[in-house]
N, C-alpha and C positions, 0 to 999 in steps of 0.2 A: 483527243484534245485534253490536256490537262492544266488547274488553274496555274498561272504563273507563280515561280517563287516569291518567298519574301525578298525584297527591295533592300540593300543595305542603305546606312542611314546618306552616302555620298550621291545617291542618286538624284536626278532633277525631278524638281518638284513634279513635272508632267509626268515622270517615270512611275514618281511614288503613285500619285494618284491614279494611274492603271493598275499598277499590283493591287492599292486596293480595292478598285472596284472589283477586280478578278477575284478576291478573296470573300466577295462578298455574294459573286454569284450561286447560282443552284446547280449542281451538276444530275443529270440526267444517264442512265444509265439503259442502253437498246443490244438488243442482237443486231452485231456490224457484219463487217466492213457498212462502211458509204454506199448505199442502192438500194439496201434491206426496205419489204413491207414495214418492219418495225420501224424502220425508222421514219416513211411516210404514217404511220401512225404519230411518230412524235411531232413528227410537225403541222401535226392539228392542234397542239395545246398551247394556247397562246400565251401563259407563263412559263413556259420553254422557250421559248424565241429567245436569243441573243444570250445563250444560257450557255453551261458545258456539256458537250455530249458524249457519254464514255461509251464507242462500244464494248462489249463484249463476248465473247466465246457460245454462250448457252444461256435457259432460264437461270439456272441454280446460280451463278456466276452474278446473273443482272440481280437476284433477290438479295444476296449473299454482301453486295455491294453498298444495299438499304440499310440492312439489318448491321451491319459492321459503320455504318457513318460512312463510309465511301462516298455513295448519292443520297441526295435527297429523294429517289424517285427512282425508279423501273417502269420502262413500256415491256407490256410482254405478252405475245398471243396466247391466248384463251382457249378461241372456238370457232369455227372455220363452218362455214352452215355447206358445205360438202362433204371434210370428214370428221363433222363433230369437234367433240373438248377437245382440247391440246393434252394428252395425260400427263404431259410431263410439269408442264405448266399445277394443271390441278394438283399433283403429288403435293410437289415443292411446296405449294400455299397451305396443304392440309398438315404438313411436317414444321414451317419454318413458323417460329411463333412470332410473335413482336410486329405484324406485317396489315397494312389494310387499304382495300383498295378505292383509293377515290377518285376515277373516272373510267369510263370507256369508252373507246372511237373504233372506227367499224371500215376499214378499208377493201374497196372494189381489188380481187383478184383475178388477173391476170399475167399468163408468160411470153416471153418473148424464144427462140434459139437462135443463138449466136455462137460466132467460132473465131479465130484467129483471124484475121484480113489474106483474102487471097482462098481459103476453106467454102468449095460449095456443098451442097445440101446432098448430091449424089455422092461427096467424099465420108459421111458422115457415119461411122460405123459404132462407134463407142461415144454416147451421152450421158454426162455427169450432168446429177441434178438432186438436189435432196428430197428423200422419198416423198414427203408427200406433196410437191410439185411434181414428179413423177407421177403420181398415179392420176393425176387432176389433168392430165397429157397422153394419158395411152390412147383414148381412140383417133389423137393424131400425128401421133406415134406411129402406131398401126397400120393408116394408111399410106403415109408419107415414107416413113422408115421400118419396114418390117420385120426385118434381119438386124436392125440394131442388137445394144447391147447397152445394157445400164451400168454406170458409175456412181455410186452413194454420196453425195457429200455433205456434209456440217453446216451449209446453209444455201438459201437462193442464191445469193450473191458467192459463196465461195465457191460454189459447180464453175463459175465463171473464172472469179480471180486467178484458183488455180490454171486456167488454160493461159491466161495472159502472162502467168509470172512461170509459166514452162513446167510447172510443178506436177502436173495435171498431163494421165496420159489420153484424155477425152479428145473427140476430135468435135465435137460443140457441146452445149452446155444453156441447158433451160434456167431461166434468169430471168427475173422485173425487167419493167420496158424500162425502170430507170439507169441501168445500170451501164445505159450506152451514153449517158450523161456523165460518165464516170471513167470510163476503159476505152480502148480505142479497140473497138469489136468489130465483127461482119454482121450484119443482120441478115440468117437465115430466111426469119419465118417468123409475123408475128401473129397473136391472136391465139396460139395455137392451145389453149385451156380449154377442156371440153365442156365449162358450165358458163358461158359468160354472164353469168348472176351470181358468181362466185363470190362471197365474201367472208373477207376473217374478221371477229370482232377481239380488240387488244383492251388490256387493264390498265391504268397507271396507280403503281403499287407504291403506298410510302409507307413508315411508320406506324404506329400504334398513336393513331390520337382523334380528336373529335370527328365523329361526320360533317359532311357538308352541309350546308342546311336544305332543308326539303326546298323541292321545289315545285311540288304535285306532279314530276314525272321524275321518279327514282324507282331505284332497282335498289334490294339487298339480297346480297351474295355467301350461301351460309354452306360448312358442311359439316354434315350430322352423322353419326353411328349410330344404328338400331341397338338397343339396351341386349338382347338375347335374341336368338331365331325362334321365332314360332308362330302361328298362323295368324294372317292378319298383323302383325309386325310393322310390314314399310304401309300398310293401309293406315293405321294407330299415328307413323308420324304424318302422313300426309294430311287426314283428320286434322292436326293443329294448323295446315292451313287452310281450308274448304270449309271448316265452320266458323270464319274469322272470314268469309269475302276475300282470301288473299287467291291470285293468280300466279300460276307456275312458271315461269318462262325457260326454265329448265331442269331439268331431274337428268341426272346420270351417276351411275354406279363408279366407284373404285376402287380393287380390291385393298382391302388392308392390310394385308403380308401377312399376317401371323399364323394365320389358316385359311384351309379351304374353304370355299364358301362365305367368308366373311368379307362386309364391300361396309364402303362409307359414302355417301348420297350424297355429291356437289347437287345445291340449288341455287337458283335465281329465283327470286319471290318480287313480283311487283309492288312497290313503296318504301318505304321507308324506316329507319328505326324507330323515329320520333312519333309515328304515324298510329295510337293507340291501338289499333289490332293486330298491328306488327305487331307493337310492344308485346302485347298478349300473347302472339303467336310464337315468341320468341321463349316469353315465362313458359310458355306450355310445353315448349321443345326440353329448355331446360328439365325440367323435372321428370319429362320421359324418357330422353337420351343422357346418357354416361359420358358423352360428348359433342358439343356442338362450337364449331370454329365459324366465329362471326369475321367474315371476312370484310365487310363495310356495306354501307349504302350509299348512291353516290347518283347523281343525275342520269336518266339513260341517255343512251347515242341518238337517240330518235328524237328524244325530246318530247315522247307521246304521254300525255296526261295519263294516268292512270286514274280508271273509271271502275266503280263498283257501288254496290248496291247502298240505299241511303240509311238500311237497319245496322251497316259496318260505319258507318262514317263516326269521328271522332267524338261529338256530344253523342251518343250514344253509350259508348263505353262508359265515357265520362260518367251521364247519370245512371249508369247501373252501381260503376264503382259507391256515387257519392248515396245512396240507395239502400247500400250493405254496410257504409260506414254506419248512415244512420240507423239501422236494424242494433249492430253491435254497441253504440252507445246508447243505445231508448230513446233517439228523437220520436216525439209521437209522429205517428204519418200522417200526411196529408187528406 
């Protein structure tokens, strides 16, 4: 979907006022077609509703889209609590500057198999499905089809589209239960995911600009480089949060191309920037890492307060800071 043109000036008033509303909308940018997880992620955010929704091709494509003024915005999965980060997703955020994320929503995973109308389950030889719906399917795969045979494809939904537009030489095709909302499919087989607590949690990536405000349950999203290799290293950064009361929600390695051996550490840190021991933990990172890419703070998906000890809480910091001012100017002490 893309916004309407401009309106020449002979058009009816009713006309013009659509083009401008349309021009004044936000366009939103997902991995498509129509049926995608992503885009059940986009329709949890309630200033996307009645909005533009671009799909497109890949992450690099939905960032690429922010960064250039295309959208105002990208949905884009993250991290799947079966297989982990998205690496491609983490790459792209750690390379593409100008970018920050202000929300996350956390969508139930599940697949459905589906084939052409008329295709039963004993015809079913070759499955197209993208890898890692694939692998989140093998052990009923395994049972069900054991002699199959895999086909790769470019998203949940295109395993499908392709079989429906003939493009596709699969004979069914792992796919969201949405997508029979969408195509006019057979349903094989549903349920068949081998974790049903499977869930992917997605970003909403916009531009470079203020956080959102705290709201005593936020997540910030950072990723740092170790300064050199040497013993005690990723202990030295992790240190900048553990003696600050901050909580980890996620640590994982990436390498960083240039050599062997060298990684850059996506984290999730529970709270906020605004939140004085972030602040702190943030100063401290600085000055020990050669790079640290603040990706945003932004409310969690859960909504769950974030709880810690009352020697981190913010008057604390507070009167140490105001403590050292008074030392450095000779207030007498108290």
């Amino acid at each position: 979907m893309t916004p309407a043109p401009d309106s020449p000036a002979s058009v009816s008033p009713d006309a013009a006022d659509a083009s401008a509303s349309a021009s004044t909308r936000r366009t939103y940018s997902y991995l498509g077609p129509a049926g995608t997880f992503t885009e059940v992620a986009l329709s949890q955010v309630p200033e996307a509703r009645d909005q533009i929704w671009r799909p497109v091709r890949n992450v690099g494509e939905a960032l690429a889209d922010v960064t250039s003024g295309r959208s105002d915005a990208a949905m884009i999965a993250i991290e799947n609590s079966v297989d982990g980060g998205v690496s491609t997703a983490q790459d792209a955020l750690a390379t593409m500057p100008g970018l920050r994320i202000v929300g996350e929503y956390l969508v139930p995973v599940n697949f459905v198999l589906v084939a052409r109308p008329g295709v039963r389950l004993s015809d079913v030889q070759l499955v197209a499905a993208h890898p890692v719906a694939y692998a989140q399917c093998l052990r009923w795969l395994g049972e069900h089809l054991p002699e199959h045979a895999h086909l790769p494809a470019a998203s949940n939904v295109a395993s499908a589209v392709g079989i429906v537009d003939g493009v596709s030489d699969a004979d069914a095709a792992i796919a969201p239960p949405g997508i029979l909302e969408h195509y006019d499919l057979e349903l094989l087989a549903d349920g068949i995911g081998d974790n049903p607590n499977a869930v992917t949690r997605f970003v909403l990536v916009s531009r470079t600009g203020p956080a959102p405000a705290p709201t005593g349950a936020d997540k910030t999203s950072l990723i740092v480089e170790l300064p050199e290799e040497y013993p005690g290293a990723l202990l030295e950064l992790l240190e900048q949060f553990a003696t600050r009361g901050i909580n980890l929600s996620l640590l994982a390695s990436r390498p960083i191309g240039d050599a062997l051996g060298r990684y850059r550490f996506v984290i999730d840190a529970d709270g906020h920037v605004q939140d004085e021991r972030m602040a702190d933990a943030l100063l401290g990172l600085r000055r020990f890492s050669p790079k640290v890419v603040y990706l945003g703070s932004y409310p969690r998906a859960d909504r769950a307060i974030v709880h810690y000890p009352e020697r981190y809480s913010d008057d604390v910091f507070i009167e140490a800071r105001d403590w050292l001012r008074g030392l450095i100017s000779g207030e007498p002490e108290a």
